[in-house]
N, C-alpha and C positions, 0 to 999 in steps of 0.2 A: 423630650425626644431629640428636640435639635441639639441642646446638651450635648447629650449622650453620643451623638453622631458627630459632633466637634471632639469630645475627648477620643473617638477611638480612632478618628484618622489621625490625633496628633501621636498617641499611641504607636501607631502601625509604621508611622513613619521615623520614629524615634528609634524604634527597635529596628527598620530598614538602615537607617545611617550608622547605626553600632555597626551592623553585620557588615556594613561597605566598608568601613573601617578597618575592621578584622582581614576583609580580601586586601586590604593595602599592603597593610603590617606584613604578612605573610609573602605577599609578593616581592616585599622590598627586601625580607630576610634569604629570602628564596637568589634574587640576583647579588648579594652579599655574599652569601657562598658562589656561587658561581666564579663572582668577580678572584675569591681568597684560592681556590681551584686553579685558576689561569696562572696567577701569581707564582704559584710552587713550579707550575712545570716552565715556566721562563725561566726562573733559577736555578733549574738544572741542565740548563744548555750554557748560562753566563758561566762566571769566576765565582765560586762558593765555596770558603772554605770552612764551613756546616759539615757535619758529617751529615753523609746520609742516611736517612731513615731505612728503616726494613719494610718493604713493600711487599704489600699479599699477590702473591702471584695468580691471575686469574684466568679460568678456562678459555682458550680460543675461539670456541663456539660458543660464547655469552654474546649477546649486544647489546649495548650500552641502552638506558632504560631512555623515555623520553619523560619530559616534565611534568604531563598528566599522570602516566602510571609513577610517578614520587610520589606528588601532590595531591592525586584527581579524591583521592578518599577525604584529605582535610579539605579541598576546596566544595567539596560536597557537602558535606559538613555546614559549611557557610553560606554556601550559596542557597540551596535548597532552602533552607527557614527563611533566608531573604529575599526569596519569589512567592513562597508561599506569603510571607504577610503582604509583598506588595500586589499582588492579587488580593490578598485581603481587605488591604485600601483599598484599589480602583472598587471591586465589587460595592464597599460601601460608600464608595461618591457616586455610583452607579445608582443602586438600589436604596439605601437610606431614605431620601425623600420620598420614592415611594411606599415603605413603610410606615416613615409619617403619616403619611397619608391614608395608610390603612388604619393605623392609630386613633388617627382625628376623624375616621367616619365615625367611630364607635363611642366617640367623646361628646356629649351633647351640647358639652362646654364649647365645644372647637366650631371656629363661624365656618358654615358648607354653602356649597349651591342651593339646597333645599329648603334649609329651616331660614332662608333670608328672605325677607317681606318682596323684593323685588329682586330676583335671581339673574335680570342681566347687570346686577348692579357688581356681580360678581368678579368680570371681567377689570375692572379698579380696584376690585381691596385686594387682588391675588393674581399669582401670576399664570400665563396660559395655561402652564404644565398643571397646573392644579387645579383648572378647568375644566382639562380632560380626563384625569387621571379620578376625582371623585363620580363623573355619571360612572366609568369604566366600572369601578372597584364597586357600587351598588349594582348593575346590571352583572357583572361575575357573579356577586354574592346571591344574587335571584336564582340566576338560572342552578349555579351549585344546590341550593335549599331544597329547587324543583327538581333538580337530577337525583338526589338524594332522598327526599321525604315526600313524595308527592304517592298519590293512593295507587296510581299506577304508573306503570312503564311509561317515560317520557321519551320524546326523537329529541334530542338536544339540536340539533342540527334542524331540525324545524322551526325549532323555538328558535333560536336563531336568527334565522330568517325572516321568520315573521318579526320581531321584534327589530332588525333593522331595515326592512322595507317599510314597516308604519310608520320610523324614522324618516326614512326620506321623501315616502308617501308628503308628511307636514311641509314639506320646502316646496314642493310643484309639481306638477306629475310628469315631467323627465328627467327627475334625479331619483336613479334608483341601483340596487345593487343587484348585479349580476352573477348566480352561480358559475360553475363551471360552464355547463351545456350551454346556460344564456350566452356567456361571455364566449365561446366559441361560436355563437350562430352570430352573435355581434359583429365578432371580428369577421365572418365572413361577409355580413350583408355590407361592411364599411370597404372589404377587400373586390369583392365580389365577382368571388374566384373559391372553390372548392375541390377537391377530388371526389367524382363521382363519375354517372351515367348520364346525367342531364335528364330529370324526373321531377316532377313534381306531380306526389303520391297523397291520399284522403285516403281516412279509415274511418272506422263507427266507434261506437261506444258497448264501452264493456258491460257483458251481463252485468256482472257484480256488482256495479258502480252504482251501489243505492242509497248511498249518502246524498243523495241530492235530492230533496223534495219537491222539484220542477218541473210542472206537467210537460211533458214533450210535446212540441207540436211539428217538430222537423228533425231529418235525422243532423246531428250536429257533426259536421267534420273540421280535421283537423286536418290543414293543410302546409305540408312540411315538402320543404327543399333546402338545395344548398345555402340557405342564408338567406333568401333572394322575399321571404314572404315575411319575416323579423323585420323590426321597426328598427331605423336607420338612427343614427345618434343626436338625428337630431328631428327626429321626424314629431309630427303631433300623437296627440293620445286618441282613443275609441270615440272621446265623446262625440257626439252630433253624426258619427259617420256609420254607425251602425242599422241597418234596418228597422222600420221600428213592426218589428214582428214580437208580440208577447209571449215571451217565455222564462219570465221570471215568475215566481208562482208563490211565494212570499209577502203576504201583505205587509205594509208599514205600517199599518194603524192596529197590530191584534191586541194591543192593550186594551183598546176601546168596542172590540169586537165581542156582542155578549154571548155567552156561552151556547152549543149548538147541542141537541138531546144528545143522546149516546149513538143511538140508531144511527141519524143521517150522518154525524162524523164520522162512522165507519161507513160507511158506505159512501160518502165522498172519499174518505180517505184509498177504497179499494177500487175508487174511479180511477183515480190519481196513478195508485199501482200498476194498473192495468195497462193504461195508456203508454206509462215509463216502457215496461216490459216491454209493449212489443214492438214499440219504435225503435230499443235495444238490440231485441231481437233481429227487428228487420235489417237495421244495419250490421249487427255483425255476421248476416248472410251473403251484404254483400258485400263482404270483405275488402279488402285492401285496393284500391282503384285507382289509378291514372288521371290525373286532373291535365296536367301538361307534358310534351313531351318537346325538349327542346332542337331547334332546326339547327343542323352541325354537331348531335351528338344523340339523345335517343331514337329522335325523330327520325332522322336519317338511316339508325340499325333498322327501324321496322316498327316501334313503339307507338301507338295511338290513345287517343283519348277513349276513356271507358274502360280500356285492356285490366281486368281482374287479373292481380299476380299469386301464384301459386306455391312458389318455391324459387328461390337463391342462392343457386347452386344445389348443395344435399342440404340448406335447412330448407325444410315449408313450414309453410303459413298459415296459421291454425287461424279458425273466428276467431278466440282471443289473443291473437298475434297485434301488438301496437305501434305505429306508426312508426315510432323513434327505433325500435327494433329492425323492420325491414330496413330504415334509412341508415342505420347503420352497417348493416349488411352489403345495402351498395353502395355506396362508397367503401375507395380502400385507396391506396397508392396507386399512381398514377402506371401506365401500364399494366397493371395487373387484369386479368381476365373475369367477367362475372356474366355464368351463365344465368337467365331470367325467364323463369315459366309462368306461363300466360295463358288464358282463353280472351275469347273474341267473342264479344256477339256479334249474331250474323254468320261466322265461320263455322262451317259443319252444323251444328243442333248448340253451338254454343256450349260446349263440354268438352269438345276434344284442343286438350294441349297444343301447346307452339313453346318453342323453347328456340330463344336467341342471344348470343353469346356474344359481348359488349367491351372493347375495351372500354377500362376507365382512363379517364383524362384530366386535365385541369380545364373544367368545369368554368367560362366564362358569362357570369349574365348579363347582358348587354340591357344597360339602359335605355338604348333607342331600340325599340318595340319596333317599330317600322318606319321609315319615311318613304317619299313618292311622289309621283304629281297628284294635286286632287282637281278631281272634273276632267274636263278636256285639258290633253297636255299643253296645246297649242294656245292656252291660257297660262302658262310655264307658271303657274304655283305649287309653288313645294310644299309639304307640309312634313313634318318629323314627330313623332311621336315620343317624347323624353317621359319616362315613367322614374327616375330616380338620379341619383346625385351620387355614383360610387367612384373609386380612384380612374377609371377610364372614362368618365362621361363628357367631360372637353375633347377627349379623342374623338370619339363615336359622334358627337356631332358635328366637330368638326370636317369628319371622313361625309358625313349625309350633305352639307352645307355642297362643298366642292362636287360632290357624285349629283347634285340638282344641279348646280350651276352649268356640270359638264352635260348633263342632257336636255338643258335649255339650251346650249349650244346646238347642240348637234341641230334640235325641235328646230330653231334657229335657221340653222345653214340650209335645213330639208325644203322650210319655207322659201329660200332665197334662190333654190336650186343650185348651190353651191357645192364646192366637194366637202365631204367628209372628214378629211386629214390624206395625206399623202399613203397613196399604195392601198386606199382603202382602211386604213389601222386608224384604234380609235386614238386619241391625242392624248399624254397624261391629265388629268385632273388639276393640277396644280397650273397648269396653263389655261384651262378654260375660262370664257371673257368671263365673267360677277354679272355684269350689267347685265346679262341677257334673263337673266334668272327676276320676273315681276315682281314676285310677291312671294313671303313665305309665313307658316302660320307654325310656332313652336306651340305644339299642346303641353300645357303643365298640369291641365285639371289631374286633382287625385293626385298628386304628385307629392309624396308626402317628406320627399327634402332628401339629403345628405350627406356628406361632407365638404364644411366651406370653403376648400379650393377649389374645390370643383366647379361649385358653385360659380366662383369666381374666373375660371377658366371656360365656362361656360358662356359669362358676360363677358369676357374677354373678343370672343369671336363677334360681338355684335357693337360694344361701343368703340369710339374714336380712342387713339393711341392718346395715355396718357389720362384720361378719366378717371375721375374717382366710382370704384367699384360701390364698396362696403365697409362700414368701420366696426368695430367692437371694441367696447373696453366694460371693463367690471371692477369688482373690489379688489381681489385678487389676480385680477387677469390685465398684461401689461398694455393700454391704448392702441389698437392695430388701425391701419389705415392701407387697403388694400386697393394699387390703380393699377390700370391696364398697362403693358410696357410693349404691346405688339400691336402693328394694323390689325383692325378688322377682319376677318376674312369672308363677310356678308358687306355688300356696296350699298354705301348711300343712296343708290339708287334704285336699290331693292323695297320696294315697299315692307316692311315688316309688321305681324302683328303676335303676340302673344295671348294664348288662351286660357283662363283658368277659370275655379270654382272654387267653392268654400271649402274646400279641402288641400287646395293648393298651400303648400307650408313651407317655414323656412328656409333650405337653401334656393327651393321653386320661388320662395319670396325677395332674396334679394337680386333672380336673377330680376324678375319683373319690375321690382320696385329700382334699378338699374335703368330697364330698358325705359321707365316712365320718367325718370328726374334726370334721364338723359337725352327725352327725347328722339330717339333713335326708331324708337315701334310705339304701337299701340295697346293698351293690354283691355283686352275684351273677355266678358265674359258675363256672370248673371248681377253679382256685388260686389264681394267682399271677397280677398280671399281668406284664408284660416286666423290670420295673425300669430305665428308664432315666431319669433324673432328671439329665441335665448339659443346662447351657442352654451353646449355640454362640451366635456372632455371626458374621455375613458382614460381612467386609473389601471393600471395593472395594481393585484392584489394578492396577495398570500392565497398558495392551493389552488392556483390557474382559474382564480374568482375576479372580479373586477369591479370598477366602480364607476357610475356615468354620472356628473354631478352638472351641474349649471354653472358659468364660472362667468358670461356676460352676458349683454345684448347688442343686436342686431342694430344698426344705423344706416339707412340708405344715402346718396349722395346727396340729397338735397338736408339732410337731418332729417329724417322722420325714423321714429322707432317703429318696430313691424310690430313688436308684441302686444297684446290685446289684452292681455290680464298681468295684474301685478298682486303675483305670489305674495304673502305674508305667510312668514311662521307662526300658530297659533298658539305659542306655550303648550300647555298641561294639562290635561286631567278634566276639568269642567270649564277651564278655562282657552279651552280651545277655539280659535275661530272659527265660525263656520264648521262646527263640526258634528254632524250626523249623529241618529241614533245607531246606525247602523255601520257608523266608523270612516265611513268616507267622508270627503269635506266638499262644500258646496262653496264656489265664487260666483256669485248674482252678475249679471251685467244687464245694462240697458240701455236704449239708443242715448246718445250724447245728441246736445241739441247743438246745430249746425254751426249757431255764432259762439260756443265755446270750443269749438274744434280750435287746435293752432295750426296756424297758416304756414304754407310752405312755398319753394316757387320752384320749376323745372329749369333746365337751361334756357329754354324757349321764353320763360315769364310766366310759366301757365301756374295756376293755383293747384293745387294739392294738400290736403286738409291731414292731419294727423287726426286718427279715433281716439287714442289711447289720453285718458282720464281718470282717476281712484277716488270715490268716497270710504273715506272708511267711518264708520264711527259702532256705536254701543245699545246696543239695545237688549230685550229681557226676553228670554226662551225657555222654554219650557222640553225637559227630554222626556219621552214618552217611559222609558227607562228609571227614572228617577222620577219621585216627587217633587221634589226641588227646584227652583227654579236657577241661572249662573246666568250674570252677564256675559253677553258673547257680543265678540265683533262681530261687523256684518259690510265686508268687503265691496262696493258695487263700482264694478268695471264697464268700462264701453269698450264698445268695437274696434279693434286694430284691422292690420293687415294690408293690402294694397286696394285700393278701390280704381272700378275700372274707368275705363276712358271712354269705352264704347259697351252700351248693353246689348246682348244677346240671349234671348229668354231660353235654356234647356228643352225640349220635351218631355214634358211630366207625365210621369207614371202612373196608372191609373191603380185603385185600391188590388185588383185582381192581378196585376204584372206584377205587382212587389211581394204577393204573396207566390204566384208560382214560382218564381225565380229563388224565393229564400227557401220554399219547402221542397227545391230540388224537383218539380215536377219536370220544367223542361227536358232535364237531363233523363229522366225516367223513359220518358216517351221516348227519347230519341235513343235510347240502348233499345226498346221494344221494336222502333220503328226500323231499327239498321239491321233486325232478324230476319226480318223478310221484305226487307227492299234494296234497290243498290242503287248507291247513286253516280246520277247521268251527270252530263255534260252541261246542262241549263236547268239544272234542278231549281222549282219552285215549291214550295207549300199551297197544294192545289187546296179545294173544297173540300173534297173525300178526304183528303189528311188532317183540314183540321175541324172535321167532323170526328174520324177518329182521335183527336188528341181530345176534344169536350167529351167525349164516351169513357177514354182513358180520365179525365180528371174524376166525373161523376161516377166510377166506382173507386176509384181511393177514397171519394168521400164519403162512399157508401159501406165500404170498410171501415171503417176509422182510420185511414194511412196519411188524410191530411185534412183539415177543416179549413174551408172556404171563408169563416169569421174569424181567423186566427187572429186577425190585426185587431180583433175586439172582444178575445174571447175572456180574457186576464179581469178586465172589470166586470162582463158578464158574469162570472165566474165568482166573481168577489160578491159582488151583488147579489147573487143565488143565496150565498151560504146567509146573511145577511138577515135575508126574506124567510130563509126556510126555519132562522134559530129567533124572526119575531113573530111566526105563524100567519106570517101575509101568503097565505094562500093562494089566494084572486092574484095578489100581485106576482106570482112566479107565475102564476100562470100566463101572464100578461108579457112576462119576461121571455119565457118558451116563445111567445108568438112574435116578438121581437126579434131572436134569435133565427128564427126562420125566416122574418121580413129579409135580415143584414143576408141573408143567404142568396137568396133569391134577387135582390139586386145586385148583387155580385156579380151572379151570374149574369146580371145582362151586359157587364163589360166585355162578355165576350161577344156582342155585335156592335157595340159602341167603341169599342177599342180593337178591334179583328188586324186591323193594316198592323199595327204597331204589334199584338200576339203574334202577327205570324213572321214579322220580321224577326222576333227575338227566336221563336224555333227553328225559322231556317237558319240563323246563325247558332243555332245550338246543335242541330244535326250537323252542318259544315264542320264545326269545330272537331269532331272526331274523324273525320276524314282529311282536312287540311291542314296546314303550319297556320302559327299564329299571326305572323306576320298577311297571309291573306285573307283570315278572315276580320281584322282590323282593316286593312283596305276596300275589302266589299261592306263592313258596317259604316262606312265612311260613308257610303251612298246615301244614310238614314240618317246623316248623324246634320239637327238642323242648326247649331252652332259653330260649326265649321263650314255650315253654306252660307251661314251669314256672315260671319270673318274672312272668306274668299270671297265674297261680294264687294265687300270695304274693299279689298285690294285692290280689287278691277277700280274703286272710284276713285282717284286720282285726287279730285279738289276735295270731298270728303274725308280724304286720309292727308291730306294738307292742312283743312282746318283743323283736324282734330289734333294735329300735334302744334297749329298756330304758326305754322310756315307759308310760303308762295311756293308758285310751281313749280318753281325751282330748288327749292326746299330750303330758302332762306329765311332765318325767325322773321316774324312780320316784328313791326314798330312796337312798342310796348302799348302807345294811343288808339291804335287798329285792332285790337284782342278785347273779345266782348267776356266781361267781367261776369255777367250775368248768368250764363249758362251751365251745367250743372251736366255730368255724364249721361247721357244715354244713346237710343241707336242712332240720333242722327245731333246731337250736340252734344261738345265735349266740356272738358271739364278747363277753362281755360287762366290764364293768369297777367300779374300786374308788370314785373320787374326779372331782373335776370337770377339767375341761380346762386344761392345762397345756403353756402355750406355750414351745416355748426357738430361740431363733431361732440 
């Protein structure tokens, strides 16, 4: 074939250089006449004594032809055959090797990626192009066969997609491929900025939708906005952060699960039904519903939480009207008009219409959720609420940083009896002292990252001019090294502390892991935070699709990697690592012991341990799917992330809080509750209300609209079918009375945990009456990890040791730092020597 494809470009171009040839010829014969033309009419002005010729006398209205109309037919002639073949060649230096290509899949003889004993060995016998071009040409040839001969109708554009999402599923789980919709909610949550209303809408679930065999135990919503509820490009995945409420209804084990009579699988199975049905049901009655409405644009027209929408303009909104439908509806260009109908409960009998008419706008969602003083102002701690890392998030806190400083001043001047500013006006912000401002606490819990300038612009405002920020480098990706180039604009004399949780993720990680190997704040919180430290890039892609791949890792200033697992690709087929019956892949982790941590050292000297460790090796698995047994790797990772300085233990949940909160009870009540009540000016959750709300839970339960054992119901459930297909009688019976034990002690968290239910419902009733921003500042009252992080501030010699300075906030001696200590509430985590960069 390569033959073949050497003769026909020597070919093509043999027969191009004849044809060029031919244009010479003609061209040169072409100006020879010309030239012998000229010649004649000179000699008829000079001495000639020639007679002269007889000349054809020519119409006055002729004129004279030009060179193309002589020629243009022969030069056509030539020219045309000699584009056509040289397009003939380019095509075949173009396409040739790919045809090879297609050639040598089909040759058994020809050495492939596949039939090679070790398939990365590939990469050296052959060259890139022919690395991609053979999986290409076998996955074309699939899906053709299946578009073509398959027993039914195929979505090619499914297949698709699944086939490269299981793709990039095997690299990690933030390299994925983004359709159209994804890749525009992407760009918006990275922009984060849209044309809309400023909405953020929940719907139910469609009758129809009975492809899912999952007993319901809550109505499940979908919670769609401008971008702002899409995972950031660099944010973490579901795992660990999800509730753990069962509603997976799927055993893993039904290989081993022995067969059940006829009777009771029908009759579990039309248990199953049932349940689906009318939680279906229920939710698509309550249609299309208001989760958020934002302050400065829906909030503002009149929009509230709870508000059922009815219609958008002239369309409405049927139950099975879906989420992405109405969000498409509002949004539109920016000025444009969008009228929005509504009921209220509470308003009239809760039936009668409200219609309000919205411009739309460009739609900004502000990272800072809120800042403010916390506790007594006259304690001047600030605190700011950072929920994300989009292109504005160094503004926005920048703008809160200055707006605290400026009203410590003021707090300040009040105290001193001083004036105010001249004429009474307040001072700009950019003048106000820093120093007056004590303490402030950046919340990053749940912060799940997003783009690394920002990130870096974010540390910017807190470390010294000139600091090393965050480095990244990769295979592909060229070694970055990112340092501060501006002052601070938080003073050294501000106490600082940073907050987080085990949710706290990448770009939340390099600001913390910054403010710690720079010693500048403290990062408090319960552990660990997420560990994810890989930087993604968005590919733009053919069909307004895109692609977000992983290109490095994260490095903080002292050298420590944030990331906590180390991705491996698992090959193929049974020889995949860690790889499921069920198609997912598991990475095992577990504690690292303390003396194989590698050491790190802050500015200060202080010690700082990196998690991050890989065992890998080989062991013998069995898929429940297969008889067979495949060696498979078996990846086991430790802990990454930033680990804190100072512990702060959360307030934990009790079994009954995490169930009401997931099956939407709060919210239930508090639409019933806002029917016939209104609220006052010092509104608490009296007795009699949350006597009513236990009346309200114990008939949803008495209904079937929500089960009080939901968090146990999935093994119960497993368990049953188990007992009932081995004829243990006694023992289901014994299981029933179990199931009503787990009930009834449930129930008694509601007087063992009453302070803590009733704070979550009066912030659930508030929430549909107030902006977000104040019900975040009055949950701040309850919130006891922020009282224990403004506690630190107030302690001066406390939050000196803990970074290993003197009261003046100079590093102590390298001899003076007790080596011994290890983070918690009241000792930190300290070190031997000075700061020690390895990129």
């Amino acid at each position: 074939m390569r033959h073949l494809f050497m003769l026909t470009t020597t070919l093509c171009l043999c027969v191009e250089g004849f044809q060029t040839t031919q244009v010479t010829n003609i061209v040169a014969r072409t100006r020879d006449q010309a030239g012998s033309k000229t010649s004649t009419r000179l000699n008829l002005f000079g001495i000639n004594t020639k007679k002269d010729e007889p000349k054809e006398i020519e119409p006055e209205d002729e004129e004279p032809k030009s060179f193309l109309q002589v020629h243009g037919s022969t030069m056509l002639k030539v020219v045309l055959p000699s584009f056509i073949s040289g397009g003939i060649a380019t095509l075949g230096v173009l396409f040739l090797p790919l045809i090879s290509d297609y050639y040598a899949a089909f040759d058994p003889t020809e050495p492939n990626f596949y039939n090679k004993d070790n398939p990365s060995k590939v990469s050296t016998d052959q060259n890139n192009l022919n690395n991609v071009n053979q999986p290409v040409i076998l996955f074309e040839t699939i899906l053709n066969d299946l578009n073509n001969a398959y027993v039914d109708d195929v979505d090619i554009q499914k297949l698709f997609e699944t086939g490269v999402k299981a793709m990039t599923a095997s690299l990690d789980p933030y390299t994925e491929f983004e359709s159209r919709t994804e890749a525009m909610e992407l760009e918006e949550s990275v922009s984060g900025k849209y044309g809309g209303v400023g909405l953020v809408i929940r719907g139910g679930m469609n009758l129809g939708d009975d492809e899912d065999d999952t007993p319901i135990v809550n109505n499940i919503e979908k919670i769609e906005t401008g971008g702002s509820q899409t995972s950031s490009p660099v944010s973490p995945p579901a795992q660990g952060s999800s509730p753990p409420v069962a509603v997976n209804g799927g055993g893993s084990d039904k290989s081993i699960t022995p067969k059940i009579s006829s009777d009771d699988e029908s009759d579990e199975v039309d248990i199953d039904d049932i349940e689906r049905k009318r939680a279906r049901q229920k939710s698509m009655e309550d249609g299309i519903r208001v989760v958020s409405a934002f302050e400065g644009y829906a909030y503002d027209a009149g929009m509230r939480v709870g508000d059922k929408l009815l219609a958008i303009d002239d369309w409405a909104i049927t139950p099975t009207t879906s989420v992405d439908e109405v969000r498409n509806h509002l949004r539109g260009d920016p000025g444009t008009e969008v009228s929005i109908k509504f009921v209220r409960d509470g308003v009239g009998d809760g039936r009668e219409p409200q219609t309000i008419t919205i411009k739309r706008s460009i739609v900004s969602i502000p990272d800072v959720k809120y800042f403010g003083f916390y506790g007594d102002p006259k304690d001047r701690i600030g605190y700011i609420d950072l929920s994300g890392f989009a292109n504005d998030a160094g503004r926005e806190v920048r703008f809160a940083i200055r707006a605290l400083q400026h009203g410590a001043e003021m707090i300040a001047r009040e105290e001193e009896n001083g004036p105010q500013g001249e004429g009474g006006e307040l001072f700009n912000l950019a003048d106000a002292d820093p120093t007056k401002l004590k303490g402030l606490i950046l919340d990053l819990r749940s912060n799940p990252g997003g783009l690394l300038t920002s990130a870096v612009d974010v540390s910017t405002l807190f470390v010294p001019n000139g600091s090393d920020i965050v480095s990244a480098k990769g295979r592909g990706f060229p070694e970055s090294l990112y340092r501060s180039k501006t002052e601070p604009t938080l003073s050294s004399q501000t106490n600082f502390a940073v907050l987080v949780n085990d949710q706290t993720a990448s770009a939340a990680e390099i600001v913390s892991g910054a403010v710690q190997d720079l010693d500048v704040g403290v990062v408090v919180g319960k552990g660990r935070t997420f560990g994810k430290g890989l930087v993604q890039n968005v590919q733009d892609l053919p069909y307004q699709t895109a692609l977000k791949y992983t290109v490095a890792k994260y490095y903080t200033p002292s050298g420590r990697c944030i990331q906590s697992t180390e991705y491996k690709e698992g090959g193929r087929g049974d020889d995949a690592a860690s790889s499921l019956s069920d198609g997912t892949r598991s990475y095992k982790s577990r504690k690292v012991a303390d003396k194989d941590r590698s050491i790190f050292y802050t500015a200060h000297g202080r010690v700082v341990k990196d998690g991050v460790s890989v065992l890998d090796y080989a062991c013998l698995s069995h898929s429940p799917s297969n008889s067979s047994s495949a060696l498979t790797r078996i990846l086991e990772t430790y802990q990454g992330g930033v680990e804190v300085d100072y512990k702060a233990e959360p307030q934990k949940a009790s079994p009954l809080e995490v169930i009401l909160l997931n099956t939407g009870a709060y919210a239930d009540f508090a639409a019933e509750w806002s029917k016939t009540h209104e609220l006052t000016d010092n509104f608490k959750v009296d007795e009699t209300t949350y006597q009513d709300f236990q009346r309200f839970i114990q008939k949803r339960q008495d209904s079937g609209d929500m089960k009080l054992e939901v968090l146990y119901d999935l093994p119960l459930r497993d368990l049953q079918k188990k007992l009932k297909a081995s004829k243990f009688d006694s023992s289901s019976r014994e299981l029933d009375k179990l199931r009503a034990d787990i009930i009834k002690d449930v129930k008694q968290d509601f007087t063992k945990y009453k302070k803590e239910i009733i704070e979550d419902l009066e912030q659930t009733i508030l929430s549909r009456y107030l902006p977000d921003s104040m019900v975040i500042a009055r949950g701040l009252k309850n919130d006891v990890q922020v009282a224990e992080t403004a506690k630190l501030l107030k302690n001066d010699k406390e939050y000196n040791r803990l970074l290993a300075r003197d009261k003046n906030g100079v590093a102590i001696e390298k001899s003076e730092v007790d080596t011994t200590s290890s983070a918690s509430t009241s000792t930190p985590s300290q070190g031997l020597q000075t700061l020690q960069t390895q990129w």
